[in-house]
C-alpha positions in Angstrom: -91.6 -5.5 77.9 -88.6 -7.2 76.8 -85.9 -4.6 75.4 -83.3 -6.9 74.4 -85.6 -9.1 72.6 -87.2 -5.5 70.9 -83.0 -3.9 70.0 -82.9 -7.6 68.1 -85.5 -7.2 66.4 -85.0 -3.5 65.0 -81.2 -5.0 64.3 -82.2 -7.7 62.5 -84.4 -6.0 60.7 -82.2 -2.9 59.7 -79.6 -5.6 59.0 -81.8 -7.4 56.4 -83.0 -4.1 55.0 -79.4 -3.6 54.2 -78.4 -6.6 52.4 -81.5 -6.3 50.2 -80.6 -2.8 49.0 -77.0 -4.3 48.6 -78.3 -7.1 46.7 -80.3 -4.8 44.5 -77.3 -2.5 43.4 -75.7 -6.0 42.7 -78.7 -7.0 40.8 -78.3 -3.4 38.5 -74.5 -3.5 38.1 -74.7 -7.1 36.9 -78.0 -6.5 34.1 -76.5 -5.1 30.6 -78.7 -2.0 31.0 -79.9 0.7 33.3 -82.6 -1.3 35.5 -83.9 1.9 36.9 -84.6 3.3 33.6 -86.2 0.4 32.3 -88.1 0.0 35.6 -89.8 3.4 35.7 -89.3 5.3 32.4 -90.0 2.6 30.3 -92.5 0.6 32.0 -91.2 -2.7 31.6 -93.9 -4.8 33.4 -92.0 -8.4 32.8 -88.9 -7.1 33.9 -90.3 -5.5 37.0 -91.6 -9.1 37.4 -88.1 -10.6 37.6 -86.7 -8.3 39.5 -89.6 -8.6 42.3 -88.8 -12.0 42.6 -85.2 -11.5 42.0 -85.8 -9.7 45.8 -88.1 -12.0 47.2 -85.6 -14.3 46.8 -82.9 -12.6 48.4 -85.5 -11.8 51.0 -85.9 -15.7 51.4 -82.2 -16.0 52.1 -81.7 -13.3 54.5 -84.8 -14.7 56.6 -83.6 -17.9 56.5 -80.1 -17.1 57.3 -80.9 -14.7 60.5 -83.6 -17.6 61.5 
């Protein structure tokens, strides 16, 4: 088993874990309203929508930027 090659994966992987989250709380501060609350008391299907890609889109970046 390779061990560096498996520490660069768990790195990488922790490191792009982290920048979502980041990019998340960025996501909230920036939106006029609380995106929590809208996302789970309210139940705001279109904006959960948006902010699913909103991540997926980060998620792209990250990839392609650690690639």
């Amino acid at each position: 088993m390779n061990w560096t090659a498996l520490l660069n994966t768990v790195v990488y992987s922790t490191l792009g874990i982290i920048i979502l989250c980041v990019g998340f709380v960025v996501i909230d501060k920036l939106t006029p309203y609380h995106l929590w609350k809208e996302l789970i008391e309210e139940k705001n299907q279109a904006l959960a929508v948006v902010v699913g890609l909103a991540c997926l889109g980060i998620c792209v970046i990250i990839a392609s930027a650690m690639h």
